[in-house]
Backbone as a chain_set.jsonl record, in Angstrom:
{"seq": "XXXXXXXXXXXXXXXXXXXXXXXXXXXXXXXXXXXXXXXXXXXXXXXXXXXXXXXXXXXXXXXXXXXXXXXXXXXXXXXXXXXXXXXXXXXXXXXXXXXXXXXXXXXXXXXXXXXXXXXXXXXXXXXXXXXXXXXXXXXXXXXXXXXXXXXXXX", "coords": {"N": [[313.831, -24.218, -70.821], [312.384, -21.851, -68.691], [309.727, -20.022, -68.841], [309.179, -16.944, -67.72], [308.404, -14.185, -68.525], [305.776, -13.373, -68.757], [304.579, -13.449, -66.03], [305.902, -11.202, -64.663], [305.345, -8.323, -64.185], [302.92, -8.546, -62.776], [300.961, -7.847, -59.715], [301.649, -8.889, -56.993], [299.181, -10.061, -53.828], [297.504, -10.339, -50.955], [296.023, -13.13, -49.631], [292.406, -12.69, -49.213], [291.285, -13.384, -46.351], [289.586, -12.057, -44.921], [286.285, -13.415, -44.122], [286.546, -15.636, -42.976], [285.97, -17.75, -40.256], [287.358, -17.987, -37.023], [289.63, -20.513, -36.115], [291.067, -23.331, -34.059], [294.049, -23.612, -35.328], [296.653, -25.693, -36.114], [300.133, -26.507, -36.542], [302.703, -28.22, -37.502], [306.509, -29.217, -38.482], [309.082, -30.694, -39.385], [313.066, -31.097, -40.466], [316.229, -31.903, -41.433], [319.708, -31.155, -40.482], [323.153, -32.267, -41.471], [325.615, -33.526, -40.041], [329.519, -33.548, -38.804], [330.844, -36.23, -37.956], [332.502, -35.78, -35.292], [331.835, -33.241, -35.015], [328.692, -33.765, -33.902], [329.806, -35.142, -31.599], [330.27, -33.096, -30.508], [328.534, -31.145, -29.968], [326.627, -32.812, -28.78], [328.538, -32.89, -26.254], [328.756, -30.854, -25.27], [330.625, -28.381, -26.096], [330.93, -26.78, -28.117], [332.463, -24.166, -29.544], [331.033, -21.873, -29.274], [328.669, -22.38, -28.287], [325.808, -23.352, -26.324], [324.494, -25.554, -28.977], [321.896, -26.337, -29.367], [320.255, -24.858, -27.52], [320.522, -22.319, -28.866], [319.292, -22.576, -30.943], [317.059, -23.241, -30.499], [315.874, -20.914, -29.251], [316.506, -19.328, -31.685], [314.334, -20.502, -33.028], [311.614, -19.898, -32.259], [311.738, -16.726, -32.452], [312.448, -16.356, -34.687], [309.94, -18.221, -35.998], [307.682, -15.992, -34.741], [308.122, -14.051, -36.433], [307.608, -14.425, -39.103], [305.661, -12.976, -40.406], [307.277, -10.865, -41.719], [309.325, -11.585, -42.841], [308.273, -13.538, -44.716], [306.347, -11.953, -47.629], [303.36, -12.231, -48.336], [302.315, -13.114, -46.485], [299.859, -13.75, -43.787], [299.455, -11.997, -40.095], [299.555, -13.213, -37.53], [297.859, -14.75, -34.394], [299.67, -16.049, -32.242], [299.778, -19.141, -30.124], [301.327, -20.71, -29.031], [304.776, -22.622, -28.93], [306.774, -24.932, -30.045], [309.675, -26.007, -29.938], [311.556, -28.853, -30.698], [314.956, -31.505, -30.891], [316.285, -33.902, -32.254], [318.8, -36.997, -32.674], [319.998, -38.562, -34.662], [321.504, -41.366, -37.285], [324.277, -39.45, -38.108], [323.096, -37.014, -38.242], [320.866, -33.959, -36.932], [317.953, -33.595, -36.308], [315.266, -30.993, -36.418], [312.101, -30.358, -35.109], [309.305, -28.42, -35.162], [306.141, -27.234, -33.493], [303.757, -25.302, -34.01], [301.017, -23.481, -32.59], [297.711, -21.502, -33.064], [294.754, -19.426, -33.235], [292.988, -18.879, -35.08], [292.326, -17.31, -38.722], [294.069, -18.432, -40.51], [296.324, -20.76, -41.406], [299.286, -22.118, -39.843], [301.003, -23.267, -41.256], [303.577, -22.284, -42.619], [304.755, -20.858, -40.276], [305.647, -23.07, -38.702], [307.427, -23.733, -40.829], [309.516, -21.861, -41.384], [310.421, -21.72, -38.468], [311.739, -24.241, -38.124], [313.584, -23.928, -40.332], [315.256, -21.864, -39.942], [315.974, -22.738, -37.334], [317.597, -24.911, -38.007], [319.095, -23.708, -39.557], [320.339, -22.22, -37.665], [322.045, -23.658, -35.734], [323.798, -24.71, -38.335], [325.3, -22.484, -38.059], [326.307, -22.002, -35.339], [328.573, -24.002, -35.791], [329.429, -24.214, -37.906], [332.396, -23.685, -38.077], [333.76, -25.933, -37.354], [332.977, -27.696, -39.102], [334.144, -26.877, -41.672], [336.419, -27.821, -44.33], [339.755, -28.201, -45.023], [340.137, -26.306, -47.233], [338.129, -24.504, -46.556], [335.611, -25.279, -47.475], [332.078, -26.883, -46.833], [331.885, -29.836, -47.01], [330.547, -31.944, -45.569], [328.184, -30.943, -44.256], [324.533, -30.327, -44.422], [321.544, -29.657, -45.529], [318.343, -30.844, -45.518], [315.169, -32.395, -46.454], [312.811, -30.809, -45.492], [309.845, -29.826, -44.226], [306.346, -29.981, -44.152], [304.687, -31.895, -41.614], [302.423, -32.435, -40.194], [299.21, -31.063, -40.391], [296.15, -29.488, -38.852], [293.149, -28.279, -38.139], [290.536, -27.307, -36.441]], "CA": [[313.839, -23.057, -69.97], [310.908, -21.485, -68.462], [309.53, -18.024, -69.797], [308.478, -15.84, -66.897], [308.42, -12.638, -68.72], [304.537, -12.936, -68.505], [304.332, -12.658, -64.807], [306.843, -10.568, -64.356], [304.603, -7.512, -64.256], [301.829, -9.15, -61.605], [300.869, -7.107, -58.392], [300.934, -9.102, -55.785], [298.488, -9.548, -53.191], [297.724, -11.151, -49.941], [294.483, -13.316, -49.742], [291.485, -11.786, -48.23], [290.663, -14.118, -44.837], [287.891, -11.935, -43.659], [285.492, -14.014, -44.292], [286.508, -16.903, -42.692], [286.066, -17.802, -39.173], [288.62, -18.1, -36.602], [289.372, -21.77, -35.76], [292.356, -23.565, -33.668], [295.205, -24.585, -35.9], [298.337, -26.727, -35.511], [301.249, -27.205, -38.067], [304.452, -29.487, -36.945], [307.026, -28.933, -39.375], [310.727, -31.364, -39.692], [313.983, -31.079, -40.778], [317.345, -32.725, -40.878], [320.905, -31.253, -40.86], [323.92, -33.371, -41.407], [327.294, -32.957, -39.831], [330.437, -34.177, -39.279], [330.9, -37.45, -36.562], [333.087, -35.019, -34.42], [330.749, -31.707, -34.485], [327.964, -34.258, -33.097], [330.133, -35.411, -30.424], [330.583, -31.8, -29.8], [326.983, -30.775, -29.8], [326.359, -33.758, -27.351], [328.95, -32.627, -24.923], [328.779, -28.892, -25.096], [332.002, -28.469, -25.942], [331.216, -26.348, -29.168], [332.842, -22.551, -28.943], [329.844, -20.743, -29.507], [328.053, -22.147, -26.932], [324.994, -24.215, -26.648], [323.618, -25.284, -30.117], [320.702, -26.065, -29.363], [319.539, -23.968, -26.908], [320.361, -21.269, -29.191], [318.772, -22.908, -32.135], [315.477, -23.23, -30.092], [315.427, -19.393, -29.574], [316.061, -18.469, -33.253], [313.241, -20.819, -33.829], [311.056, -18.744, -31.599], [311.993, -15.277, -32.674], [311.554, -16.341, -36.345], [307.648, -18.242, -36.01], [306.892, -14.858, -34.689], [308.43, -12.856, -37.017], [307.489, -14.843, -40.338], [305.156, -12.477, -41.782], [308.098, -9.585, -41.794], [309.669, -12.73, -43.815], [307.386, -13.737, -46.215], [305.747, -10.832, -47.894], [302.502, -12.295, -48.374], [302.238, -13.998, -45.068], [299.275, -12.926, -42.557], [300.253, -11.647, -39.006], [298.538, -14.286, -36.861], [298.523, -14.667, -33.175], [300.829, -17.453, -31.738], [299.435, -19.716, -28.891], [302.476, -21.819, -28.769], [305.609, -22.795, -29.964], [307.146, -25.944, -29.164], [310.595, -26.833, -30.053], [312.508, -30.239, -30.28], [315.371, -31.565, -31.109], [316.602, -35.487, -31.929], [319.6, -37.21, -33.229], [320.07, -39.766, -35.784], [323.255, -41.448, -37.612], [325.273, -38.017, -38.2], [322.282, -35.933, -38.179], [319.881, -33.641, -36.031], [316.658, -33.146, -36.754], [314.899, -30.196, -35.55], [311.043, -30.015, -35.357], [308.74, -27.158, -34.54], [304.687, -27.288, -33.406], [302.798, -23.983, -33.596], [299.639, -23.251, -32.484], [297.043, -20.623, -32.928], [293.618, -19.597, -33.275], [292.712, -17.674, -36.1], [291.63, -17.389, -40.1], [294.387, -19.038, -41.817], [297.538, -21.939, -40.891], [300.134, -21.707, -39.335], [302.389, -23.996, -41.911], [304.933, -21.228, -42.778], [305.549, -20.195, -39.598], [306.459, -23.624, -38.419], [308.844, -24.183, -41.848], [310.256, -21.108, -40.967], [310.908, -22.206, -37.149], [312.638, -25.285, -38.862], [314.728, -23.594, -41.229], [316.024, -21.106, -38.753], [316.393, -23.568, -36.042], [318.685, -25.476, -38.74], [320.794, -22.478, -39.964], [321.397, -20.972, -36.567], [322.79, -24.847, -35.829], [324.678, -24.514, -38.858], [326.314, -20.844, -38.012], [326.917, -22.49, -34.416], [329.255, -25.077, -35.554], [330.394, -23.579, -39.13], [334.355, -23.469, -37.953], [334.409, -27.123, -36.725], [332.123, -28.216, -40.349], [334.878, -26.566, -42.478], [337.349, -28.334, -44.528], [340.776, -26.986, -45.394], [339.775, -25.517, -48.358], [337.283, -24.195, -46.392], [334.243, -25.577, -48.154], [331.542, -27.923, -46.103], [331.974, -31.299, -47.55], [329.182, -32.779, -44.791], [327.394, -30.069, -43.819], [323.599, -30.17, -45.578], [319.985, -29.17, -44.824], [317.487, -31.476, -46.16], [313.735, -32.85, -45.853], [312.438, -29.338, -44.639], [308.737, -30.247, -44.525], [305.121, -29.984, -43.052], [304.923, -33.528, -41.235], [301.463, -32.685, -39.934], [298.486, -29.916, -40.266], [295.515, -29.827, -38.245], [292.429, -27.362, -37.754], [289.154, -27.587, -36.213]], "C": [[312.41, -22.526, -69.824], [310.333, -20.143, -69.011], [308.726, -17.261, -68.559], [307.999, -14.499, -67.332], [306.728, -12.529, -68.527], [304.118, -12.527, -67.261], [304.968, -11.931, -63.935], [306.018, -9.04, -63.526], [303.287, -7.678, -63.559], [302.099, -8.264, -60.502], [300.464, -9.092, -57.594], [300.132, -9.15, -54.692], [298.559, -10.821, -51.971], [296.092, -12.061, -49.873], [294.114, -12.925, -49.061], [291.205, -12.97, -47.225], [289.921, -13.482, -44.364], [286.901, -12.095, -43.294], [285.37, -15.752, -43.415], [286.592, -16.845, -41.101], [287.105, -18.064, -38.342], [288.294, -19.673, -35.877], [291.023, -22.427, -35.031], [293.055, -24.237, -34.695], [296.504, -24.742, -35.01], [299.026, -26.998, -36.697], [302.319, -27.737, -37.173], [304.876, -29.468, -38.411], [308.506, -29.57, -38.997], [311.689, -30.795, -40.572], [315.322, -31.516, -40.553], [318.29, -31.478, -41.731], [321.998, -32.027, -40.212], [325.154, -32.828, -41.396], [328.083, -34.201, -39.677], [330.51, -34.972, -37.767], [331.323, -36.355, -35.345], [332.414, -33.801, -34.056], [329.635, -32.576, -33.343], [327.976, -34.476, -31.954], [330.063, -33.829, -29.555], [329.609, -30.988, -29.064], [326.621, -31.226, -28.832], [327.039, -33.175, -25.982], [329.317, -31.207, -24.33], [329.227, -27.86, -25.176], [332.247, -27.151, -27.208], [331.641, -24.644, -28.507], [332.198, -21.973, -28.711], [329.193, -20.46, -28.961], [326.928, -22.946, -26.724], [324.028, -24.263, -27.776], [322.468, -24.942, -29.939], [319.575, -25.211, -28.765], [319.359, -22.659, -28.076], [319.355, -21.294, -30.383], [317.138, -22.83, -31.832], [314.692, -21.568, -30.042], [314.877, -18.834, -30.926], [314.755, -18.989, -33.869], [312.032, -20.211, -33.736], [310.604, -17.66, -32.054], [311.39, -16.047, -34.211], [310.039, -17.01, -36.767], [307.388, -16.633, -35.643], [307.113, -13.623, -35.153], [308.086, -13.512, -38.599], [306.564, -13.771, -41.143], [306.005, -11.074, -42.072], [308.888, -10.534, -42.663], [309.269, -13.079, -45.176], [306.613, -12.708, -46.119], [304.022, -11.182, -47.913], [301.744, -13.164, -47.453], [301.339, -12.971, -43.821], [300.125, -13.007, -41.037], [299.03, -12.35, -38.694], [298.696, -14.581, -35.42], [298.926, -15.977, -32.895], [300.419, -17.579, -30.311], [300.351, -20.193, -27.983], [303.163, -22.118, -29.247], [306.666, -23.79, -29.282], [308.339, -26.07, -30.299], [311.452, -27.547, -30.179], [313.458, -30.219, -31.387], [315.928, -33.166, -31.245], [317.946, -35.563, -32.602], [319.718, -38.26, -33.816], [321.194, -39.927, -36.23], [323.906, -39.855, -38.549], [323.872, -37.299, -38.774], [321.773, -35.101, -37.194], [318.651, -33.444, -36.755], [315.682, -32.121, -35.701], [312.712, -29.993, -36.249], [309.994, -28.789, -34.21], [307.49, -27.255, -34.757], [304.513, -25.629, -33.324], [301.5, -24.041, -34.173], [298.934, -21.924, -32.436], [295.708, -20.863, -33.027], [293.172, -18.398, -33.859], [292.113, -18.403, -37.602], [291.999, -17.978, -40.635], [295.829, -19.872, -40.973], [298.42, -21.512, -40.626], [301.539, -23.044, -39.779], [303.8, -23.647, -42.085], [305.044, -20.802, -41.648], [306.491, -21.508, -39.046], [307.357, -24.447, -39.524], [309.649, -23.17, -41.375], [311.47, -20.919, -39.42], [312.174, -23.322, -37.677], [313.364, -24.595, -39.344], [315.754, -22.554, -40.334], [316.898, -21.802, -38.005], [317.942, -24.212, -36.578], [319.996, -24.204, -39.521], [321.293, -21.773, -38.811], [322.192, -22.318, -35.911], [323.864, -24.935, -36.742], [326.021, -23.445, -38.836], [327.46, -21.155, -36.504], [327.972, -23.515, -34.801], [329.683, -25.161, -37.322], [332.248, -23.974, -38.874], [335.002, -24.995, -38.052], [333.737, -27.986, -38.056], [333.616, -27.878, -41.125], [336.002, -27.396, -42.803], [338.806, -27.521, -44.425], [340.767, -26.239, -46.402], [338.742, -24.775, -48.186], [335.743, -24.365, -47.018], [333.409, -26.714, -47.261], [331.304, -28.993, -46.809], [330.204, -32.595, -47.206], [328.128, -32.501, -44.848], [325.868, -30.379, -45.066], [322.301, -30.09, -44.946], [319.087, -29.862, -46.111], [315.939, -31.809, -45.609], [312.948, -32.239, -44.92], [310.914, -29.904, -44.912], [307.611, -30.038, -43.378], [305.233, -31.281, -42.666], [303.099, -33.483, -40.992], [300.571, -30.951, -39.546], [297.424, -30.365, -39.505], [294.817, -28.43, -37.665], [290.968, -27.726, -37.025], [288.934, -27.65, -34.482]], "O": [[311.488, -22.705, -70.62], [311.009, -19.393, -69.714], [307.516, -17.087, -68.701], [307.297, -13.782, -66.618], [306.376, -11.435, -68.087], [303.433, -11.514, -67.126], [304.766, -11.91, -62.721], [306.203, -8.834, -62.327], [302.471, -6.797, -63.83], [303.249, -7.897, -60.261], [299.586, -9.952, -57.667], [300.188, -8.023, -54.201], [299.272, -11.823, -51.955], [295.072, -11.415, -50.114], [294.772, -12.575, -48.081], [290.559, -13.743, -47.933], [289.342, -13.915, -43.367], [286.34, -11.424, -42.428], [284.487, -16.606, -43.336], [287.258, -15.929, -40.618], [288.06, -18.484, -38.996], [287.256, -20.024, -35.315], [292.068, -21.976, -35.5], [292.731, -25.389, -34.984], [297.05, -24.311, -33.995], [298.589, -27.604, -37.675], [302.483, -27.361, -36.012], [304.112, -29.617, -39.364], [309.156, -28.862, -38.228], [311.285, -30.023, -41.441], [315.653, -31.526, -39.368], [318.07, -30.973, -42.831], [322.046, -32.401, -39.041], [325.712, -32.058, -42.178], [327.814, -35.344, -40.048], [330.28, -34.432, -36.686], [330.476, -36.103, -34.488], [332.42, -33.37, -32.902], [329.618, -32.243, -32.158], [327.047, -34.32, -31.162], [329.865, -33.587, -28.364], [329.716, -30.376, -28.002], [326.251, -30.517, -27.896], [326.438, -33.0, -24.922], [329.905, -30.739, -23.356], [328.85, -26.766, -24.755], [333.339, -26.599, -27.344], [331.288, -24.112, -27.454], [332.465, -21.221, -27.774], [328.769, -19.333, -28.709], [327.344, -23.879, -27.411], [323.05, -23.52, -27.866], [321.925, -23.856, -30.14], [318.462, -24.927, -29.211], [318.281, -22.077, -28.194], [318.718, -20.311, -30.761], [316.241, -22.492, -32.605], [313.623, -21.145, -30.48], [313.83, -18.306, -31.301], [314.131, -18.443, -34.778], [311.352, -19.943, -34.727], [309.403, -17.412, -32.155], [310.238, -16.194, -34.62], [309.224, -16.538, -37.561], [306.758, -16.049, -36.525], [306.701, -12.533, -34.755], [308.506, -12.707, -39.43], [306.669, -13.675, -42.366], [305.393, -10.18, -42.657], [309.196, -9.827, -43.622], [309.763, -12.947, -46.296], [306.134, -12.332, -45.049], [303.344, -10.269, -47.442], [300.718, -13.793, -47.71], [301.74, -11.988, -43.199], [301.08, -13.744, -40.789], [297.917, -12.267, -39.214], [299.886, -14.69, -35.124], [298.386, -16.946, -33.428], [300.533, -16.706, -29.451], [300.358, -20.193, -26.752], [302.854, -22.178, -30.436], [307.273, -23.55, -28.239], [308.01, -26.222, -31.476], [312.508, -27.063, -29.773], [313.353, -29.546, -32.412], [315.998, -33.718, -30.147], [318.402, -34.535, -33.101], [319.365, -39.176, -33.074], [322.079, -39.117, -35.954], [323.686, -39.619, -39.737], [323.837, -37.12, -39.991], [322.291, -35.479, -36.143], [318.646, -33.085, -37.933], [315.421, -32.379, -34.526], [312.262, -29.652, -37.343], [310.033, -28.515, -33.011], [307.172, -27.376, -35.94], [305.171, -24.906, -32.575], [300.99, -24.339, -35.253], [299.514, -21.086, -31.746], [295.243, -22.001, -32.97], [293.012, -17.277, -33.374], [291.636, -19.531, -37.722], [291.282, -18.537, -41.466], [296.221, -19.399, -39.906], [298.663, -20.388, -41.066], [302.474, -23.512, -39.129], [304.822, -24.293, -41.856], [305.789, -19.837, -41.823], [307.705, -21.37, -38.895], [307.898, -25.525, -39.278], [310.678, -23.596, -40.852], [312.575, -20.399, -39.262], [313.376, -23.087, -37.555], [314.293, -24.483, -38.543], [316.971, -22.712, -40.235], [318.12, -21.676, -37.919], [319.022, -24.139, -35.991], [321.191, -24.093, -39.794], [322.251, -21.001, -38.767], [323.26, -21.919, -35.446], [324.953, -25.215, -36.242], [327.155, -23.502, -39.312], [328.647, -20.859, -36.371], [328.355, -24.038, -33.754], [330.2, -26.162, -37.82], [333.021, -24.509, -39.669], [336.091, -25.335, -38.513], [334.061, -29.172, -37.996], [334.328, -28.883, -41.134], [336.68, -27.8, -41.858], [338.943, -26.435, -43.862], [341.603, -25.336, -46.385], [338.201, -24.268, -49.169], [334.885, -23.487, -46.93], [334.167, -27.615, -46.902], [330.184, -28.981, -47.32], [329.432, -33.338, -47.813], [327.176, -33.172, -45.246], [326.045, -30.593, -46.265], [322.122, -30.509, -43.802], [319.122, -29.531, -47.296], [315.589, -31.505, -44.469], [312.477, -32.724, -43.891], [310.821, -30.507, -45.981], [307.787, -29.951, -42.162], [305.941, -31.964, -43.406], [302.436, -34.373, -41.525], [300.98, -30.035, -38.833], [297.437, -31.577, -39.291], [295.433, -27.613, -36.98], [290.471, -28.779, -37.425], [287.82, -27.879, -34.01]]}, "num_chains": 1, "name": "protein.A"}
């Protein structure tokens, strides 16, 4: 077991960036969730109740890059150039990836994990009813390989 009690009692802080120049970054950030053969078909043909996954999934990804530092506490507010994104499909998966760009002091990694993880739970909330077993528990359902894929400044 681990022993935290030492930094229990730590102030937090945010690093200082005012020193550093402002420069264009780029983060691209992946993720896969995994459903059930029949949700996919559903997703594909539009058919789900809720309404269009992905469209909606692209929004939340949106709204949350530009709300990440109300998210993470120690996350600078950074301006957003761009925010791209996609969506693919693989054997009983989707994978949802998200580019954002800016031009500032410090990366823009966490906003596009955050785009990802969003993108993938407002996918999951869309298509919750038709995931569910009879015992109501998701058997399929799973969010994996959340990740930076690619950074890039200069």
């Amino acid at each position: 077991m681990i022993d935290f009690t030492h930094i229990q009692n730590e102030q937090a802080q945010m690093v200082d960036i005012s020193a550093k120049g402002e420069v264009i970054r780029e983060a691209v950030a992946a993720g896969k969730i995994f459903l059930k053969p029949e949700t996919m078909n559903a997703i594909r043909q539009g058919t789900v109740v809720k309404g269009n996954v992905l469209s909606t999934a692209r929004v939340a990804a949106t709204l949350s890059v530009k709300n990440t530092p109300n998210l993470i506490p120690m996350c600078h507010s950074i301006p957003i150039s761009a925010i791209i994104v996609d969506f693919s499909d693989g054997d009983g998966f989707i994978e949802a990836r998200v580019r954002v760009k800016s031009t500032g002091k410090t990366g823009v990694e966490m906003e596009a994990l955050v785009g990802v993880s969003v993108a993938l739970l407002t996918v999951w909330d869309m298509v919750k009813s038709a995931e569910k077993d009879e015992a109501g528990q998701y058997p399929v359902t799973c969010i994996q390989d959340i990740r930076v894929v690619e950074k890039r400044k200069g």
